[in-house]
N, C-alpha and C positions, 0 to 999 in steps of 0.2 A: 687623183681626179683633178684638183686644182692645176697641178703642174703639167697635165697632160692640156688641159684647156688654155691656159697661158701660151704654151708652144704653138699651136693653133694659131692664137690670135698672132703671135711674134710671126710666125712662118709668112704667114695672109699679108701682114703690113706692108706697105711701101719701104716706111721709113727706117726699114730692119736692113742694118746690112750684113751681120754673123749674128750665129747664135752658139753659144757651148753650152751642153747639156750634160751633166753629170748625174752620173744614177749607179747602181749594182748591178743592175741588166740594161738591157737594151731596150729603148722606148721603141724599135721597128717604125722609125720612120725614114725617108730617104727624102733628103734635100739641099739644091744646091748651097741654101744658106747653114746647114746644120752640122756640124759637127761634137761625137759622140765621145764622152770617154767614161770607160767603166771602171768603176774604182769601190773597192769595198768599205774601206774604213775612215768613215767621214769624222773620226777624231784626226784624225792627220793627212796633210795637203802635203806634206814635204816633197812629192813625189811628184805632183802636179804644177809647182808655181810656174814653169816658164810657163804651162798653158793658159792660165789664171790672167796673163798681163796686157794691158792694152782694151780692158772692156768698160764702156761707161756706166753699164747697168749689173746689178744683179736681182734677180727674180727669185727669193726665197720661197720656196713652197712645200718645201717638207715638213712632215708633221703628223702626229697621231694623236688618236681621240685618249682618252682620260678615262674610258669607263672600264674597270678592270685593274687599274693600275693604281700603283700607291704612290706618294709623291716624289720621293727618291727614284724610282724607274723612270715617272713620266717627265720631270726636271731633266736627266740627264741625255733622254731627247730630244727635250723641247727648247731646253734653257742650252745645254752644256754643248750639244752639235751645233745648234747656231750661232752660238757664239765663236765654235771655233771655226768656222769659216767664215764669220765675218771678221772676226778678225785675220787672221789671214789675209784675205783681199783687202780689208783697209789698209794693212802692211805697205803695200807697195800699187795703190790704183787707190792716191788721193781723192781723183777724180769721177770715182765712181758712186752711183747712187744705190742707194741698199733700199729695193723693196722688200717689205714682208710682210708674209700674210697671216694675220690673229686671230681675232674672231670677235665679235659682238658679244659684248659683256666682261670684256679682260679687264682688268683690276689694275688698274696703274698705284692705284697707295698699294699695291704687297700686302695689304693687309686683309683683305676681306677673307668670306666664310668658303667661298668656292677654291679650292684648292688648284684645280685648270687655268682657273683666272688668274689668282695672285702668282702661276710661276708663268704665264704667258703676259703678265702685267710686268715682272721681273726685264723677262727680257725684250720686251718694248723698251725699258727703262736704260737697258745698261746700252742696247744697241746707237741708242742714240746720244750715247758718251764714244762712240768708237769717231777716230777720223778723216769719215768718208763726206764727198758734197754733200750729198742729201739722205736724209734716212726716212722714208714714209712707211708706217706704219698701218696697214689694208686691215681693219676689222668687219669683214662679210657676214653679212648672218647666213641664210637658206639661200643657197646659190644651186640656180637652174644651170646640169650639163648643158655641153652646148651639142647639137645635135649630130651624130657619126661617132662619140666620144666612146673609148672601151672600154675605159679604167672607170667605172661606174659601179658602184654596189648597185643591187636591188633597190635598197631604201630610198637613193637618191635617184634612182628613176622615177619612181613612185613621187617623191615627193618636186621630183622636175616636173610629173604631168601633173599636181595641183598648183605648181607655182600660177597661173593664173587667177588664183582665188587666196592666193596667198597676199598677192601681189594685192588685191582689192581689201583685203581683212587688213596689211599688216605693209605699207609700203613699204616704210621703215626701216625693215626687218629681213627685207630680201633684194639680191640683185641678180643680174647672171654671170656665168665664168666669161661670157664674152666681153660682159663690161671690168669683170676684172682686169683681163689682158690688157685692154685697152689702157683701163686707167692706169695701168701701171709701166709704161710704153709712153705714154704722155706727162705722166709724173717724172721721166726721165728726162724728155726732151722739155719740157718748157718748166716741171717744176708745182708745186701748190702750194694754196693759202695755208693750210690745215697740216702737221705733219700725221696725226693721227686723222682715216679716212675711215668714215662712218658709210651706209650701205648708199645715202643723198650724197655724199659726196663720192663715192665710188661711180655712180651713174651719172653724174653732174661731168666730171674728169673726162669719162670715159667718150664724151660726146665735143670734146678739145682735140684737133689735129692740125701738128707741124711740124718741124724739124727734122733732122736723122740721126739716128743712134745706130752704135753699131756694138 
C-alpha cells in the first residue's frame, strides 16, 4: 500500500524524471517515466547492479506487519532485506539518499518491550551507518490511502474513511500516503532538518517543492 502510493505521487511529480520499481510481480502500471523489473530474491541484487546505478533516491517501502510473527522471521524481513539492498546501492551510488519508511513508535535504544519496535529501531540505526548522502528515516503512524489506490486491505479503507476524526482526536498520530510521497521526493532534492521524520514533520516536508531528481 505504502509503495503503491509513493509511485503515485513519484509518477504525478514535475520534478521526477525516472523511476525503477522493483517488485516479484508487476505493479500494472504504464508510464513513460517508469520502468519495471521483476526479481524474486531480494537477498541478492548481483543480478541487478548495472540497473541499480546512476539514481539519487531510493524509496524503501517494503515491509510487513509483526502480528503473527516471531522475532527471528520478522528481523529477517525487516532488518536482514533492507539491509541488503541498502547496502548494495550504498556500494556504488555514494550519491544517493535512502528513504525509509518505519513507523511511529520504533525504538531507536534496541532495547524496549515491543519486539516490532526494537528490530525496526535496529534498523534505523545501522542504516544510517551505511555510506550514502542522506538517510531519512519516515516514522507514519495512520496513513490515509490516497484515493484510486488497489493495494488496500479492508482495514485501511475503513480506517482512510475515519481519518478525518482521527485527524481532529490525534494530529499527531496521522498523515496521508500523499504526504508521504511528497516528503520523501523533497527529502531528496533539498534535504531536512530532522533525519528521523515524525507524522509533523512528514506534513511540514511534504508542503516544500524544488529541484529535480531523477
Amino acid at each position: 500500500m505504502v509503495g503503491e502510493g509513493v509511485l503515485n505521487e513519484a509518477l504525478k511529480h514535475p520534478d521526477v524524471e525516472s523511476i525503477l520499481v522493483i517488485g516479484r510481480r508487476s505493479c500494472n502500471v504504464e508510464h513513460q517515466k517508469l520502468k519495471e523489473l521483476l526479481h524474486n530474491d531480494f537477498f541478492d541484487y548481483s543480478t541487478l547492479r548495472e540497473h541499480l546505478r546512476g539514481f539519487n533516491a531510493c524509496f524503501f517501502c517494503l515491509g510487513v506487519s509483526s502480528v503473527g510473527m516471531n522475532e527471528q522471521d520478522y528481523s529477517r524481513i525487516t532488518y536482514d532485506l533492507t539491509m541488503q539492498a541498502a547496502r548494495t546501492l550504498s556500494g556504488f551510488n555514494p550519491d544517493m539518499t535512502f528513504c525509509y519508511i518505519s513507523g511511529t513508535g520504533t525504538d531507536s535504544s534496541e532495547k524496549g518491550r515491543l519486539m516490532w519496535a526494537r528490530v525496526k529501531g535496529k534498523t534505523e540505526n545501522h542504516l544510517t551507518r551505511l555510506p550514502f548522502k542522506a538517510v531519512y528515516l519516515f516514522r507514519p503512524g495512520l496513513m490515509k490511502p490516497t484515493k484510486g489506490q488497489k493495494n488496500v486491505k479492508p482495514l485501511f479503507k475503513v480506517l482512510g474513511l475515519l481519518y478525518p476524526l482521527w485527524k481532529v482526536l490525534s494530529p499527531k498520530n496521522v498523515c496521508t500516503l500523499e504526504e508521504v510521497g511528497l516528503a520523501m521526493i523533497q527529502a531528496a532534492q533539498t534535504g531536512y532538518t530532522k533525519q528521523i521524520l515524525e507524522n509533523k514533520d512528514i506534513a511540514q516536508l511534504a508542503g516544500m517543492n524544488s529541484g529535480t531528481i531523477g
